[in-house]
C-alpha positions in Angstrom: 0.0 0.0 0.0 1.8 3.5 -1.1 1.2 6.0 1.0 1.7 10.2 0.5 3.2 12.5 3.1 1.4 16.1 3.0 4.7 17.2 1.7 4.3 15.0 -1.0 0.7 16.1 -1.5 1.6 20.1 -1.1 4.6 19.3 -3.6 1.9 17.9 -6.4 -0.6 20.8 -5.9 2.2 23.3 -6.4 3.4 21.1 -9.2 0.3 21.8 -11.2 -0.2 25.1 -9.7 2.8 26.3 -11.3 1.8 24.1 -14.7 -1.5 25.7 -14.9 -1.1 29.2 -12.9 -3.8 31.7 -12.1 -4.7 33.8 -14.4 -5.3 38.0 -14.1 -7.7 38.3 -11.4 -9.0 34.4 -11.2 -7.7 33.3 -7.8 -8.9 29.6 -8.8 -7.1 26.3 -9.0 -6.8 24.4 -12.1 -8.6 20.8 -11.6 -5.9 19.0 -10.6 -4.3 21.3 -8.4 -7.9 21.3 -6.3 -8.6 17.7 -6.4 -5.5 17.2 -4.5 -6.1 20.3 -2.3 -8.9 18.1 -1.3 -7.1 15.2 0.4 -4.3 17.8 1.8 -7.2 20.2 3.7 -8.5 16.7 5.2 -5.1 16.0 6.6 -4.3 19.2 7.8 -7.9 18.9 9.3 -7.7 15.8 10.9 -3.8 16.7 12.3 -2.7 13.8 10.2 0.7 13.0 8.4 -0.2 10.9 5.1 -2.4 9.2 3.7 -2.9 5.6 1.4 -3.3 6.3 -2.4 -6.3 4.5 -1.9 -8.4 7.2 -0.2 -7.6 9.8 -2.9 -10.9 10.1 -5.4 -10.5 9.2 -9.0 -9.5 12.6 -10.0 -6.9 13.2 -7.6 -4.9 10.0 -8.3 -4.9 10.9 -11.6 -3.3 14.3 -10.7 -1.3 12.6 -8.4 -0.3 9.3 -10.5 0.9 12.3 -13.7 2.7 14.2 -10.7 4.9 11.1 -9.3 5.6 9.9 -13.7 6.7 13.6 -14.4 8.8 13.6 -11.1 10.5 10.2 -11.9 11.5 11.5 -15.3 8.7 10.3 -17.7 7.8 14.2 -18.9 5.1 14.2 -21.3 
């Protein structure tokens, strides 16, 4: 079972957060970037240090799953 630190997490959101920024006056979070914000608030929330990939929804693994290829070198 793999598991995610909140480090890990916050490093993936700003990962995409700096793929996809803002833009002007839009103070929103591309999709990825908040279905990962998701699981992060819920740690942070329930004072907790990771998490098993297996809680995150469909959405955010994806995010995730494109986040840990693109850090291990397989850029798309």
């Amino acid at each position: 079972m793999a598991v995610i630190s909140i480090h890990e997490l916050e490093a993936a959101i700003n990962f995409w957060r700096g793929r996809s920024p803002s833009t002007s006056d839009e103070l929103s979070l591309c999709k990825e970037a908040c279905a990962l914000s998701r699981p992060y608030a819920l740690l942070i929330v329930q004072r907790q240090s990771s998490l098993p990939t297996e809680r995150l929804e469909d959405e955010a693994r994806a995010a995730w799953e494109h986040y840990e290829r693109f850090k291990n070198g397989q850029h798309d």
